[in-house]
N, C-alpha and C positions, 0 to 999 in steps of 0.2 A: 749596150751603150752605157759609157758610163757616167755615174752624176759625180758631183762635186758639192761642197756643202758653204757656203758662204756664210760668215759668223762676222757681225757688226753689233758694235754694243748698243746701236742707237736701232736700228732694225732687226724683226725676229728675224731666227733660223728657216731661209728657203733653198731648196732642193731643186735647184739649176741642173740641167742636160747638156750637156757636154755644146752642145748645137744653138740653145738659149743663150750662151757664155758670148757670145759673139752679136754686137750691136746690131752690123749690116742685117744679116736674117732672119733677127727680129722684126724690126721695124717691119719689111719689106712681107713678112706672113701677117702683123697685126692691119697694112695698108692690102691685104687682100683679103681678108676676111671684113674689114670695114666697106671693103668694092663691092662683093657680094651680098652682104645684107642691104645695101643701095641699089642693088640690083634687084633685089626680090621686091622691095617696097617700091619702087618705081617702075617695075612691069606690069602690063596690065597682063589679066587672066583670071589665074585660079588666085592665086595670092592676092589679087585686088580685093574679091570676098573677105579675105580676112584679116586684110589691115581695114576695112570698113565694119569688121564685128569688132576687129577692137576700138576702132573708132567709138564704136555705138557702144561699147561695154564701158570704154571710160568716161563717155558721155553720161552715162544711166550713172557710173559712180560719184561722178559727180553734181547730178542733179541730186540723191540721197545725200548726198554730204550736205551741200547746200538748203536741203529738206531739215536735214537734222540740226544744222545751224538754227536755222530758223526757226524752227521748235523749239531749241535751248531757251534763245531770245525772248521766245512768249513765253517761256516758263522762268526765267528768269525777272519778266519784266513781272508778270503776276506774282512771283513771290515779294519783287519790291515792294508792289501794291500791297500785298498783305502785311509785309512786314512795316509799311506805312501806316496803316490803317489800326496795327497792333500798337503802334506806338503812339497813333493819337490815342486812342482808349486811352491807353493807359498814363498817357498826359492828364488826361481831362477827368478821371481817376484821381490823380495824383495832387491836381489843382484841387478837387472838392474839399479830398482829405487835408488839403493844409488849407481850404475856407474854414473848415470846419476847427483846426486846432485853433487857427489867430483868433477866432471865435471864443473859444473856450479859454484861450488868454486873457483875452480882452476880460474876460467876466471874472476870471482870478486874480488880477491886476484891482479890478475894480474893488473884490472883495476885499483884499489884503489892505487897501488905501482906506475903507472903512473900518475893517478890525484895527490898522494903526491906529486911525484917528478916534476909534471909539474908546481904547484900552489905555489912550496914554491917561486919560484921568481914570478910570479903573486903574489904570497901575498904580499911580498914588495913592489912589485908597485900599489896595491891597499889600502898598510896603506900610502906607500906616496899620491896616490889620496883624499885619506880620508883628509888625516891631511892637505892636500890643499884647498880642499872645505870649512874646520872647519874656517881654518885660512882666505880663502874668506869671509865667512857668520859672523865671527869676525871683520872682514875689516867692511863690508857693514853696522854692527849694528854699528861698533863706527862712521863709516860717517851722519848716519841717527842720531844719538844723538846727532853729534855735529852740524846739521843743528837745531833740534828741541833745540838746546842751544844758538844757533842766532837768530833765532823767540821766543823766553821767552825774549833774552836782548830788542830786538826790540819791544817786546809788552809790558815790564817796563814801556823804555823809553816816548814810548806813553801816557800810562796809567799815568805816572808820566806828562805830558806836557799836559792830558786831565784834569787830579787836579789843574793843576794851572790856565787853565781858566775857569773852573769853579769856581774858588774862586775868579779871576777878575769880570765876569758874576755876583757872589753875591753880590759884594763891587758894584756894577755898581747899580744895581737894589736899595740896598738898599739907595745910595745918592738919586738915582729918586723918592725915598715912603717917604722920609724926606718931 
C-alpha cells in the first residue's frame, strides 16, 4: 500500500494510507470502533468485572486525591497559624523595643533641655573667661615685645660705641706703621 505525505504549514507532517485519504471510510471505521467499545461496556459478563474494577480503581484514586487535598489544607492552615503566631512575637517584640527607645528619648530630650538651660549662663561666663585669657596672652605678647624693643635699642647703642672704637683702634694703629 502506498502512503502519501501531506505537508501544511499550519499542521505537522502525517503519514496518511492511501485508504485514510478518503473521508467516507474513515468516519465509518472510527463509528465502528466507537460501536464496539459501547458494546463491551454495556454487556454484562466477563467485562462487567472490569469496568467495576476500574470503577473501584478510580474511586480509590480519588478518594487519595481528595485525602491528599485535605492534608495540604491542614498543612497549610497550620503553617498560617505558625506563620501568625511568628509574626505576633515578633510584633510584640518589636513594640517593646520601640517602648523602650521613646523611653530613652524621652530621657535624652530631657537631658539635653537641662544642659541647654544650665550652659546658657555657663556659656557667658566662659566667653568672658575666654576673652580674659586672649586679652591676658595679648597683655603678655606686647610686654615681651617691648622688653625685646629695649634690648634692639641697647644693642644699637652698643653696636654704635663698638664702631667708634674701633675706628679709634685704626687711627691708633695706623700712626704706629707710619
Amino acid at each position: 500500500m502506498s502512503s502519501l505525505l501531506s505537508h501544511n504549514k499550519d499542521q505537522p507532517r502525517i503519514r496518511k494510507s492511501l485508504s485514510d485519504s478518503c473521508p467516507a471510510s474513515s468516519t465509518a471505521a472510527t463509528k465502528s470502533l466507537r460501536h464496539e467499545r459501547l458494546s463491551r461496556l454495556g454487556s454484562s459478563g466477563p467485562t462487567d468485572t472490569s469496568t467495576n474494577h476500574a470503577e473501584s480503581y478510580f474511586l480509590r484514586r480519588e478518594n487519595r486525591l481528595s485525602a491528599r487535598k485535605k492534608a495540604e489544607e491542614e498543612t497549610m492552615n497550620n503553617d498560617y497559624k505558625k506563620m501568625y503566631e511568628k509574626a505576633l512575637a515578633t510584633n510584640q517584640r518589636l513594640k517593646s523595643r520601640l517602648e523602650t527607645s521613646k523611653q530613652e528619648l524621652t530621657m535624652i530630650q530631657e537631658q539635653l533641655q537641662r544642659a541647654q538651660n544650665g550652659t546658657s549662663s555657663d556659656c557667658a561666663s566662659n566667653m568672658l573667661e575666654a576673652e580674659k585669657k586672649a586679652s591676658w596672652s595679648l597683655k603678655k605678647r606686647i610686654s615681651d615685645m617691648e622688653e625685646q624693643l629695649k634690648v634692639k635699642a641697647e644693642l644699637k647703642t652698643e653696636n654704635q660705641r663698638l664702631k667708634d672704637e674701633n675706628g679709634a683702634l685704626i687711627r691708633v694703629i695706623t700712626k704706629l706703621s707710619k
